[in-house]
N, C-alpha and C positions, 0 to 999 in steps of 0.2 A: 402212310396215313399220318396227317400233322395230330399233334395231341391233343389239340381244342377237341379233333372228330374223334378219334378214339376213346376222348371221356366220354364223349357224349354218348357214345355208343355203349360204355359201358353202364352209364346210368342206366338208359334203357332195357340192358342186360339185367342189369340190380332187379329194376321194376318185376319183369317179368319172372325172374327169378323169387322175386317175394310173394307175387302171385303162386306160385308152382308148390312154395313151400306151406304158403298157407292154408293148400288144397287138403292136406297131410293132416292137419291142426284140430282143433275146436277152439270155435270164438272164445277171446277172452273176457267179452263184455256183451251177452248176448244181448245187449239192450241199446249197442252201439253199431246196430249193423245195417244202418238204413244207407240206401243209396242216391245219388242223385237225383231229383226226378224227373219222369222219362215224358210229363205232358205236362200244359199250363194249369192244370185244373187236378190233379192229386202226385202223392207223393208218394213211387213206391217201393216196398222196402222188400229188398234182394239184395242177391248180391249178383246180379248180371246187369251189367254194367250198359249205360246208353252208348252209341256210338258217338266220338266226340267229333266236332266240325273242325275243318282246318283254318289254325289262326294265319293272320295275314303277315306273320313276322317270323312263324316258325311251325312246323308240321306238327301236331300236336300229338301224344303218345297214345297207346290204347288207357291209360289210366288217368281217371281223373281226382281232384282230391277228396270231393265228400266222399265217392266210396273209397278211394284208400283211407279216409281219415276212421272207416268204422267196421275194416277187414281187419280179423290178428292178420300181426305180420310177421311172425317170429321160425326167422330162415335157419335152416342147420347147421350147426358150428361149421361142418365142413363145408358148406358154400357160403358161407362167410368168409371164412380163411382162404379162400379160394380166390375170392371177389377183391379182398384188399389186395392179393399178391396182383389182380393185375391192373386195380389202378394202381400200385406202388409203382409197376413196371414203366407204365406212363406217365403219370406225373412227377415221379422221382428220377426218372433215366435220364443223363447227361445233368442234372441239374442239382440234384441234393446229392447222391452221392459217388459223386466224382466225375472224371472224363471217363467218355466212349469205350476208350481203350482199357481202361482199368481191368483188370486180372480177375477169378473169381467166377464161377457156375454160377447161374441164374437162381438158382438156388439160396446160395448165401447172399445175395442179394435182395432174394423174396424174403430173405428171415428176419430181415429187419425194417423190411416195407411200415410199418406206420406204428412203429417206436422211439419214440421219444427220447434220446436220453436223458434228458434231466427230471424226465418223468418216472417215479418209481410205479413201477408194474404190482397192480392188488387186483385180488380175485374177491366180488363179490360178495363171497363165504367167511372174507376175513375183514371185511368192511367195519362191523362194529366194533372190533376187535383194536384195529388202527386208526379207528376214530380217537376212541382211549387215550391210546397214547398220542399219539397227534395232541390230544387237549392239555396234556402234562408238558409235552416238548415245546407248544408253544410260548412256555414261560420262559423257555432259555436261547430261543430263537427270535429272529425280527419278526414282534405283534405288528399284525394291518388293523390301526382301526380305522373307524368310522370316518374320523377326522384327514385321513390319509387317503382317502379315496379317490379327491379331485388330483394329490400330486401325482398320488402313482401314475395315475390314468395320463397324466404327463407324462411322466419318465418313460411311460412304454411308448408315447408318443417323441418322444426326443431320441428312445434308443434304437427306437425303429428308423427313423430319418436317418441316422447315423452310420447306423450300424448295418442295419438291416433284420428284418424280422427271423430268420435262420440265427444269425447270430446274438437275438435278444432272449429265444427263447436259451441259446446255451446259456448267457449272460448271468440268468433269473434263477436259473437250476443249480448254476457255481455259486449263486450268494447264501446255497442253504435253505432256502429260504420254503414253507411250509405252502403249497399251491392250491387255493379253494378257488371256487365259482366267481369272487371279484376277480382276482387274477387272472382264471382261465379268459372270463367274458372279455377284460382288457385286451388281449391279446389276440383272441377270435376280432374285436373290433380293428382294431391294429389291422392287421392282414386283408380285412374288408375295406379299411378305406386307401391303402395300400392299391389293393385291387382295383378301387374306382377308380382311382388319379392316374393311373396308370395309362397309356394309348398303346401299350405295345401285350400285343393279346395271350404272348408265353407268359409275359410277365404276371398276368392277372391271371395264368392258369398256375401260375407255380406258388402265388399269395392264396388262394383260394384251394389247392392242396395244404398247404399247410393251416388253415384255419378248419379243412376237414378233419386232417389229422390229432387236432385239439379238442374239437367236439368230439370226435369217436372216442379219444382217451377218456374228457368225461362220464360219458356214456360205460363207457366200461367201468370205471373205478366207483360208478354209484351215485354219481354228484344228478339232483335235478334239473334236468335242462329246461329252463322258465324263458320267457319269451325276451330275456335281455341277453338270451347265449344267441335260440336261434334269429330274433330277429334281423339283426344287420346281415345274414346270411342270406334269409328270403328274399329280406329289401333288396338285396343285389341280384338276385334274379328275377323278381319283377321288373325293376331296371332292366333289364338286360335282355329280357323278352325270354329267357331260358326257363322253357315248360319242363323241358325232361327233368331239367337237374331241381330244379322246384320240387319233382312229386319225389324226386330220389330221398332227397332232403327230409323232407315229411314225413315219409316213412320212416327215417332214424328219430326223427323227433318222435314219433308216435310210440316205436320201443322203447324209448329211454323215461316218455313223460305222458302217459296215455290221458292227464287229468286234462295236458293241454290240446287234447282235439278240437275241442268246440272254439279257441282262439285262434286255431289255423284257419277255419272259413276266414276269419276278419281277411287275411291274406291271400285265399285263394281270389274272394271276390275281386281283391286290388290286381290280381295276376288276370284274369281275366280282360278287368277292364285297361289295363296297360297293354296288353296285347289286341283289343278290339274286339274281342272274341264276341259278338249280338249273341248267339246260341244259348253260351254257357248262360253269361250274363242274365238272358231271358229265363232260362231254365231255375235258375237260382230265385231271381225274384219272384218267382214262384211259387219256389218251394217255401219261403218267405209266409208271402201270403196265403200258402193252404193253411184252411180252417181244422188245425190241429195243435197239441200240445205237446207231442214229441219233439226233443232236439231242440227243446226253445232257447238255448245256449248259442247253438250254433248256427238258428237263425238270427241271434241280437246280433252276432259278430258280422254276418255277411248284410244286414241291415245298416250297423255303424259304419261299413266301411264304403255303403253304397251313401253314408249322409256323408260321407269326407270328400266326396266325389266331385263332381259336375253330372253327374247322372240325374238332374233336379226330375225327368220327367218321369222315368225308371223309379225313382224317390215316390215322386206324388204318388204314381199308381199303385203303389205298394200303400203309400203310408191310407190312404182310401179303404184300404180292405183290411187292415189288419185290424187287430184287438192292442191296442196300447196296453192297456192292465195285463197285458200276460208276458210282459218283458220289464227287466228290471231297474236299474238304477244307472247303466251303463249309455242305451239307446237312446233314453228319451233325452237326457240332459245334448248329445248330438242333434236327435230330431228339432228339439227345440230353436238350436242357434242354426240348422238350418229355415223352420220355419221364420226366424227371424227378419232373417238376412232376404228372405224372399217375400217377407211382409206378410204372410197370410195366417192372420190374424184370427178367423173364422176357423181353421182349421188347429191351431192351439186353443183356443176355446174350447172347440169340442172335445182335445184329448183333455183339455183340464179337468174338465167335465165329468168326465168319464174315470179318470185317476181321483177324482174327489168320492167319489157313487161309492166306491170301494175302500174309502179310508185310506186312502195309502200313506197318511199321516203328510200334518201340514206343514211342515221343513222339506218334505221333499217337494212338496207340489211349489213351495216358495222358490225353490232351488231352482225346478224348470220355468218359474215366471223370470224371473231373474236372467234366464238364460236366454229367453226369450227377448225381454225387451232391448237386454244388453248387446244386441248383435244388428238390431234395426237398422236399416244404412241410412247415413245422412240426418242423424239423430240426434239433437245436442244432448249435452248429458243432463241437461233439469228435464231436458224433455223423457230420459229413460228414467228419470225418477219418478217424475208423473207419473209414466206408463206401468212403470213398477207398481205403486201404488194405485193405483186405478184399478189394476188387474186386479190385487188384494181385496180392494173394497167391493167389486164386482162376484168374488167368489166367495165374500166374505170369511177371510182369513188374517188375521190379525199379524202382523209384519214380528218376528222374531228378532231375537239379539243377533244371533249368525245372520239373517239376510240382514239387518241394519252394516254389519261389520262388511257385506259383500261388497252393501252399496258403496261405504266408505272406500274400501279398497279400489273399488272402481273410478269411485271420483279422484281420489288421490293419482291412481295412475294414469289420468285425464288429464290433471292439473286445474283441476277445482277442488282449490283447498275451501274455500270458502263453505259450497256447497256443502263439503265433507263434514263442517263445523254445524251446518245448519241440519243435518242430518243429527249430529250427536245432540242438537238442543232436542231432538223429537224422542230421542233412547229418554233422554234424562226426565221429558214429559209424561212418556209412556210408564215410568217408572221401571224400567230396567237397571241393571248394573252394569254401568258402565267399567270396562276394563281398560286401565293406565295403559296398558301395550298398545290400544286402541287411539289414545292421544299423541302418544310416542311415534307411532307412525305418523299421523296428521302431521307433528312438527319436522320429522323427517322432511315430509312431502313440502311444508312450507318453504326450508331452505333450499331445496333442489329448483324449485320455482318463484326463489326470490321475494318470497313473499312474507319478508321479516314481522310486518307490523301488526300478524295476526297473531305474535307469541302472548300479548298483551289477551285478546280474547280466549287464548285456549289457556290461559292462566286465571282467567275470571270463571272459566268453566271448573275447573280442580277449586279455588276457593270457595264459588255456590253449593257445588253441589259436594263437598265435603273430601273428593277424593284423597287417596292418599300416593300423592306421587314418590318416586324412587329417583336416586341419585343420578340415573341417566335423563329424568325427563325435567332435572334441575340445570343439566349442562348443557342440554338444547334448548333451554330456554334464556339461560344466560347468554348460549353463542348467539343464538339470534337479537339477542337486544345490542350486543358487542356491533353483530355487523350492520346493524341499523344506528352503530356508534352513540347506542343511549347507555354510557355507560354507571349512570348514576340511577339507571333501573336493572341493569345487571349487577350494581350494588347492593340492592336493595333484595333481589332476589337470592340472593348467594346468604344475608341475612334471614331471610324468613327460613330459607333450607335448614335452620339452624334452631328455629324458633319450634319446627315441625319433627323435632327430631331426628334429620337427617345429615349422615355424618358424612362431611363435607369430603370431597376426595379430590384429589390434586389438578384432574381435569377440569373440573368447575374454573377454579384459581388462571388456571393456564391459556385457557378462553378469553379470559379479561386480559390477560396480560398481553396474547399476541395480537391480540385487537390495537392495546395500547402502541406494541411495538410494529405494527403496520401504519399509525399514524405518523409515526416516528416521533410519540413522546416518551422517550427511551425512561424519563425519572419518572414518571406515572407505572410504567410498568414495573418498575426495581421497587416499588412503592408494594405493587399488589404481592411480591415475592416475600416482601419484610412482612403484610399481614398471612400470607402464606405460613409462614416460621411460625409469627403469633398464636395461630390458631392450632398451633398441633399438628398442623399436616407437612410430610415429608415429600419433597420434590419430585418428581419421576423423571425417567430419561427422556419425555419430552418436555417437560420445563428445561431443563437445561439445554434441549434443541434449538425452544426459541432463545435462550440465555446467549447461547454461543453465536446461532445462524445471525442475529441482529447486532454482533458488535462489531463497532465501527475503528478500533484499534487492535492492534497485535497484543497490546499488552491485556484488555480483558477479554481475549480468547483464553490465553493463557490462565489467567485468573480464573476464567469458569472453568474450566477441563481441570484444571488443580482442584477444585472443590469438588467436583463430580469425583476425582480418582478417589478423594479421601472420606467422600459419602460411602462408598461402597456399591455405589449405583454401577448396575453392569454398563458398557459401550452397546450400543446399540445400532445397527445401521445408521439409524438416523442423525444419531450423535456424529457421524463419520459424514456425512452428509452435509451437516452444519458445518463441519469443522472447512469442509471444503469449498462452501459456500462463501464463509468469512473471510477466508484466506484470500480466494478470489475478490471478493469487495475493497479489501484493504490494498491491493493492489501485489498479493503477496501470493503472484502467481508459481513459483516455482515448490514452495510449501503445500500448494493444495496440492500440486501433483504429488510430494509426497506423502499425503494422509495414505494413500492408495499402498501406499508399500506396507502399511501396519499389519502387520502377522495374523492379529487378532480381528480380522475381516476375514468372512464364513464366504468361500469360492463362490456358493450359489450369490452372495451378493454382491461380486466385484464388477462383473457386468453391468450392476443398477449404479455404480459408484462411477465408476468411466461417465459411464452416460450423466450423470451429475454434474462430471466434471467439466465435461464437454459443452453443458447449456452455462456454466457458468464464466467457460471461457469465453465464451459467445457472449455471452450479454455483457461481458466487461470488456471488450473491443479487441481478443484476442481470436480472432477466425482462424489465423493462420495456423496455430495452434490446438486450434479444435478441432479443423477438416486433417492435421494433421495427424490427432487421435483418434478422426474418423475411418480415417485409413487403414490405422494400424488394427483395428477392430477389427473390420471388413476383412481384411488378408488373413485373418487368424479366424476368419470362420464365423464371426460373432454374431450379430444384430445390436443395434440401438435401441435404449429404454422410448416409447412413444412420445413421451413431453420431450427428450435430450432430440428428437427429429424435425420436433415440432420448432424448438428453439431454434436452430441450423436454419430451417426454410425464414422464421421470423426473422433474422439479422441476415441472412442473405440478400435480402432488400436491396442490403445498399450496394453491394457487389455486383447483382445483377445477372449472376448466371442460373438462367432458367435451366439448363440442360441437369446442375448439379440438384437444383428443386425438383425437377420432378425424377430424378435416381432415388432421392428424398424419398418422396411421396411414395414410391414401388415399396419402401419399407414398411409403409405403414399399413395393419393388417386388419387390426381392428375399427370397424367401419365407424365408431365417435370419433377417434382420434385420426383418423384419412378424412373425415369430412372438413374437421377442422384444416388437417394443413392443405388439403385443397382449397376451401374457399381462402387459403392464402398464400397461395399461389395462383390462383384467378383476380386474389385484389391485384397480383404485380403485374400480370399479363394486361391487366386495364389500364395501370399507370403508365405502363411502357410500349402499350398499343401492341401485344402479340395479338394481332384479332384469331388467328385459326386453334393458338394455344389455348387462348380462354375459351373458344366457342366447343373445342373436343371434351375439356375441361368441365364447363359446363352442363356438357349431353351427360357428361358420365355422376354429375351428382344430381341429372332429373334421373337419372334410372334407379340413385341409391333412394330415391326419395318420391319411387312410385306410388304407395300408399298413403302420401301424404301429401295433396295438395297444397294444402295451408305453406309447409316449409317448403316446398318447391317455387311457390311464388314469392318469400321471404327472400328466400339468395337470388333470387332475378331483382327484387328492386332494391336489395343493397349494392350488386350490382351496379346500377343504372344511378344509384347513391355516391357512389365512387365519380362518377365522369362530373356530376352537379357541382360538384365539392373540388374537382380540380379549379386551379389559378395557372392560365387562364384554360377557360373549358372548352376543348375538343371536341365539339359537336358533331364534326364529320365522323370521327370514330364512333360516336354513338349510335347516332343514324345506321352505320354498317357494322354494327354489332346489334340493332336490332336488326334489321333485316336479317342477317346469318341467324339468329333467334327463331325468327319464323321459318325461315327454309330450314334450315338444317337439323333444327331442333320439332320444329313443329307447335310452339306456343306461341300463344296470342299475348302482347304486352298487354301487361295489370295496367290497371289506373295512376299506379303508383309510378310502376315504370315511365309514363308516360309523361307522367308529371316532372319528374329530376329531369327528365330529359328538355322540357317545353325552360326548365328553368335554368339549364344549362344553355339553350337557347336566349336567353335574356342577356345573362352574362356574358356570351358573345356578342351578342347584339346580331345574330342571324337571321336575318328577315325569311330567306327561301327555306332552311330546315325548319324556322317554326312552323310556317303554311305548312310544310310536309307533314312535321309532328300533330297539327293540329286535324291532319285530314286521316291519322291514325286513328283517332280518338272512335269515327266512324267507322274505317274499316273494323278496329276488334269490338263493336258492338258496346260501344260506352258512352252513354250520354253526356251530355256538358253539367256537370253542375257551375253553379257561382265561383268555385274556387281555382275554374277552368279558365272562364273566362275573365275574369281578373287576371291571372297571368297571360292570357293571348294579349291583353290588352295591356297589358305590363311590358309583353316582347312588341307590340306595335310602338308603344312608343320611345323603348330602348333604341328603335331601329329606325326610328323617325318618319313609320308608315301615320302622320296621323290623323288622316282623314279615314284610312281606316281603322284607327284606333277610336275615332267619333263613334263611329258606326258599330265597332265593339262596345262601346259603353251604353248608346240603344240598348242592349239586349243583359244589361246584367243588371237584376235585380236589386233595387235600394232600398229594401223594407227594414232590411239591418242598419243601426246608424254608425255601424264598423265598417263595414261596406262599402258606406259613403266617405267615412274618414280615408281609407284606403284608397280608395279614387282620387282623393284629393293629394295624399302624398305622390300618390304616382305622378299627379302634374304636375307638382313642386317638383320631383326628381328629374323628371323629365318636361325641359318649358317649352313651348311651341313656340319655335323660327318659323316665321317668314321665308325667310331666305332661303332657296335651296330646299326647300321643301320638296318631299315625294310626292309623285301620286299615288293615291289610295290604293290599296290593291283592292281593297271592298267599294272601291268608288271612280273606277277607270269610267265607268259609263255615264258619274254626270258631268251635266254641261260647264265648260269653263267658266263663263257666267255666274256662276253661282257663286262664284267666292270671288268678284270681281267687287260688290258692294262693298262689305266688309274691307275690303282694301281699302276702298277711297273714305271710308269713316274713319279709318284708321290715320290714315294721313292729314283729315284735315284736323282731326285730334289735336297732333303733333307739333302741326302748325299755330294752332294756339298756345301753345303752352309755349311755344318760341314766343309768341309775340308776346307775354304776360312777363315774361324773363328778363329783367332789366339791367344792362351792365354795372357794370365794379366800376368805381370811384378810384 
């Protein structure tokens, strides 16, 4: 019997076994003991259990989980003890402890079936007791706080890659180190996603024993098991279609944590519906909508999870029958952004309606307008502020400071900063207080969106209306005036910060100065350092970043790193960073490689310094040198910093090899930084004609940029930007790289596309690809505007068709008198020969004739103007 079937078989065992022992018992919640229900039409509370239907992925157990979730289930030590010894037997045999052959009775083997060692062993009874001390030892031991919570969550993600989860959990327990619920959760995560990646099915049974093994030691030592231990545990058996191990599961959640029963439905229902199960499903939405108020807990959870769903029709039917007012704060904010998304409008009314009747107080009812309108598809965002507002005036409810804050947030995250501003003039009308955090964001939002020139109005907003800004919402407003290079209004502002009583700090200063030193007015910038000094304030490790990173000799590196030592200013990564930078600049390549060797560089940042060093090799014409530190990284196990990959694919240009860009590209993990150096690696597959490279290339950043039509059509017509803008333009390549567009990819060229393209055509002077390009325009369903046909008639007469370029000017509109000017240069640029002239492709069918007068006018012209010509003396 393989071990995947022997668990399984023992969960089942477990189950039935929990049943047998609960027979034994008295309920421990007699107010928890309702069970599934057994019809569409009521809900009934036993504890004999419906028969359950077979799922179509896996034979479903006699237990299902609402009534396990509301049976005691508290089994007898000895068949408990019993039950670990033989999944220890299975899922630790051959694998955790030792080979086959290994010496020892089954015995001594069961005795240490799901012991930890790094785990100290506590009995319940002495729980508060070593809590105590535990609170005292933590003072002499490595504190976890707060702030350490994303690295850990790494480390156990890097020691498990490495090492391996067996050997991370010894790792953690050799550091001493004090183990609570972050930690444990880490590690249960660990092993679960361990277990997903995995394709080899011991492998995920032997990661998924050991993440049982950690939950049960919780369990035993006392710790809460809240839905960020068991979650990742269930998700993987929903995943995975595994009912048995599902309800085994639940049942240890339910002894260890009985408060979380009613949040196990949100899961059961998701386990249902990942498996197909119509039955359950039906059954549940049911019990949903019986006209009762028991267990209204643990109908919200199998409600939210049926609104996570695609279940929309499962959804409606319920959402028709139930009472909204009897569910809390959880469901409806879901129901709403499903309402949303499905537009039905009439049907949030009505719960509004209804959640209004009852007071439910008007911040939450704003909450769900909010939710509502913010999810409508295909909705621009003035248009969800309308609807926002609209909704408000309709129920008459007056717009709060938090939903004003929501909308902002939402617009900001849109990228209508604008909008956002025009929102905070309606707080300051309303007469609300406005809170600084609230501007501070806005200007955030402005720079990420390039939208410098509104620093000017969100600082006329702080002046009107009297606020009182803080020292960070003086250095974003200086940076933005810098990068709009108005520097004699980031003068000006850096003064008033001073008038307002705000004490200036080194970052303000440092803003102005690397503005100045990106223009490269190197004595403008030494300028702002001297009133730097002026003014009292003390340098920081990044002024001397930019001090160092910007000079352009050997000897004032020197010079600033001697002031920095005798500041007392500590070395900084970044300081190391500059220094490596400058080196490189000045042409003082063998020195930057030695910054790297300084002592006083912290291991976790030698990797980010490599990789420094390496885009800097790069961009100062030393490749060879840099793929050669590429190298050495990679054989030692490393990875590249995301900008030091990016840089490598950018100067690989000129070399040319596509094979080492896209090895590149596999590095890159984080989907901003892989878009980037894809769409550049698709610029070189254009310039260099890889047509199949850039078309695979292509597909794969319409799939990153499924939700986003707008940007998906962006990279197709910079694309199609690229071929316009070559000397001389490659039209054929274009043509069949649109085509491969439409076949392979399945998108209809933009307008835009179409356009580079028709102009790409001109520049060649391609008479048969324009007709082509021009009979495009029809197939993807795009009308001709004016700016169409001005360039077909621009490609007619590049190509010398110009009797059908007459016949194009027919038809384009001269109401504009740009229009006309524009027609007229195109005949200037291009003069009508006689001679050698095409025939029309728009005028094969008239008669020769027709332009046989005009000849003869023409020539007898000619002949006067001979005769009027009188020779030279």
């Amino acid at each position: 019997m393989s071990r995947a079937k022997g668990l399984s078989a023992l969960f089942r065992a477990a189950a039935a076994g929990r049943r047998a022992g609960d027979a034994h018992l008295p309920d421990l919640v007699n107010c928890l003991d309702a069970s599934v229900p057994s019809s569409s039409t009521s809900i009934k509370h036993s504890v004999n259990l419906p028969e359950r239907a077979k799922s179509s992925r896996k034979s479903l157990g006699d237990v299902g989980l609402s009534s396990q979730l509301f049976e005691s289930s508290l089994a007898s030590e000895d068949s408990s003890n019993q039950l670990k010894q033989q999944i220890s037997f299975i899922i630790c045999d051959d694998t955790l402890d030792g080979s086959p052959d290994s010496g020892g009775t089954s015995n001594d083997k069961y005795s240490g079936s799901l012991d930890i060692p790094w785990l100290e062993l506590m009995s319940n009874k002495n729980l508060l007791i070593k809590r105590k001390l535990v609170s005292r030892e933590r003072k002499q031991k490595w504190v976890f706080k707060m702030s350490q919570v994303p690295r850990f969550k790494q480390l156990i993600k890097l020691c498990g890659k490495k090492l391996g989860s067996e050997a991370t959990l010894q790792v953690f327990g050799k550091l001493g180190r004090e183990t609570g619920v972050k930690e444990y959760n880490s590690l249960i995560a660990m092993c679960v996603d361990m277990a997903r990646t995995t394709d080899d099915e011991d492998v995920a049974l032997v990661e998924m024993s050991k993440a049982y093994r950690i939950f049960e030691k919780m369990r035993e030592q006392g710790y809460q098991l809240d839905e960020g231990t068991y979650g990742p545990l269930l998700m993987y058996f929903i995943e995975r279609g595994m009912i048995e191990e599902f309800h085994f599961f639940c049942g240890s959640i339910k002894d260890g944590n009985p408060v979380s029963l009613p949040r196990l439905g949100y899961y059961e229902m998701l386990l249902w519906i990942s498996v197909d199960n119509e039955e359950m499903i039906q059954k549940l939405c049911d019990y949903i909508a019986a006209d009762d108020e028991e267990n209204i807990q643990l109908k919200e959870n199998y409600l939210l999870a049926l609104s996570e769903t695609q279940r929309t029709n499962d959804l409606l039917r319920v959402l028709e029958i139930i009472d909204i007012t009897k569910f809390s704060d959880l469901s409806p904010s879901s129901i709403f952004k499903l309402l949303g998304r499905l537009s039905l409008e009439s049907l949030a009314e009505k719960f509004l309606l209804a959640l209004k009747s009852i007071d439910s107080g008007s911040e939450k009812i704003l909450k769900l307008i909010f939710s509502y309108a913010s999810c409508i598809p295909n909705l621009a965002v003035e248009d969800v502020v309308l609807k926002f507002e609209s909704l408000c005036v309709k129920f008459e409810i007056r717009p709060s400071l938090e939903s004003y804050r929501e909308l902002i947030k939402y617009c900001c995250g849109s990228h209508k900063v604008q909008l956002a501003l025009d929102i905070v003039d309606r707080i300051c009308e309303d007469g609300l207080s406005l809170s600084i955090d609230t501007l501070n964001r806005i200007l955030n939002a402005s720079e990420e969106n390039y939208e410098y020139n509104l620093v000017w109005r969100i600082y006329s907003v702080i002046c009107h209306h009297n606020l009182k800004p803080n020292a960070e919402t003086f250095r974003s407003m200086i940076n933005l005036s810098v990068k709009m290079k108005d520097f004699d209004g980031a003068y000006a502002m850096l003064n008033d910060s001073k008038k307002m009583n705000i004490e200036p700090v080194a970052s303000m200063y440092n803003a102005i100065m690397a503005g100045y030193f990106r223009e490269k007015n190197i004595s403008a910038g030494l300028r702002v350092l001297k009133q730097m000094k002026l003014d009292g304030v003390k340098p920081d490790p990044q002024t001397y970043s930019y001090l160092i990173g910007f000079c352009d000799s050997e000897k004032d590196i020197i010079k600033y790193y001697k002031e920095l030592k005798c500041s007392g200013i500590p070395v900084t990564k970044h300081i190391f960073m500059s220094l490596v930078n400058a080196y490189a600049a000045c042409g003082q390549f063998e020195k930057a490689k030695q910054v790297l060797l300084d002592e006083r560089i912290p291991v976790k940042s030698l990797n980010e310094l490599k990789s420094v060093l390496i885009s800097a090799l790069a961009s100062n014409g030393q490749m060879a040198d840099a793929l050669d530190l590429y190298e050495k990284i990679k054989q030692a196990g490393g990875n590249l910093e995301p900008k030091a990959v990016i840089s490598l694919i950018e100067y690989l240009h000129s070399q040319g090899d596509l094979n080492l860009m896209l090895q590149l590209l596999e590095e890159l993990h984080d989907q901003g930084y892989w878009i980037d150096g894809c769409c550049r690696v698709v610029t070189f597959c254009v310039r260099r004609r890889h047509l199949s490279t850039a078309i695979d290339l292509l597909k794969q950043l319409k799939d990153k940029f499924y939700d986003d039509e707008l940007a998906a059509e962006v990279l197709f017509d910079e694309t199609f930007a690229i071929i316009a803008e070559e000397e001389p333009a490659d039209v054929q390549f274009g043509v069949d790289l649109l085509q491969a567009i439409k076949t392979n990819i399945g998108i209809s060229p933009s307008r835009k596309c179409l356009d580079f393209l028709l102009n790409a055509c001109v520049k060649a002077k391609d008479l048969q690809n324009s007709l082509l390009v021009w009979e495009e325009y029809k197939i993807a369903g795009l009308p001709y505007n004016v700016l169409n046909f001005l360039r077909m008639y621009q490609a007619l007469l590049a190509c010398g068709d110009h009797k059908s370029a007459e016949i194009m000017q027919t038809k384009i509109p001269k109401d504009d008198p740009d229009v006309r000017d524009i027609i007229k240069a195109f005949q200037v640029t291009y003069p009508h020969f006689l001679k050698g002239e095409k025939e029309g492709t728009y005028a094969k069918s008239a008669p020769a004739k027709a332009n046989k007068k005009p000849q003869v006018e023409e020539k007898k012209q000619n002949k006067k103007k001979k005769k009027k010509k009188k020779p030279e003396k």
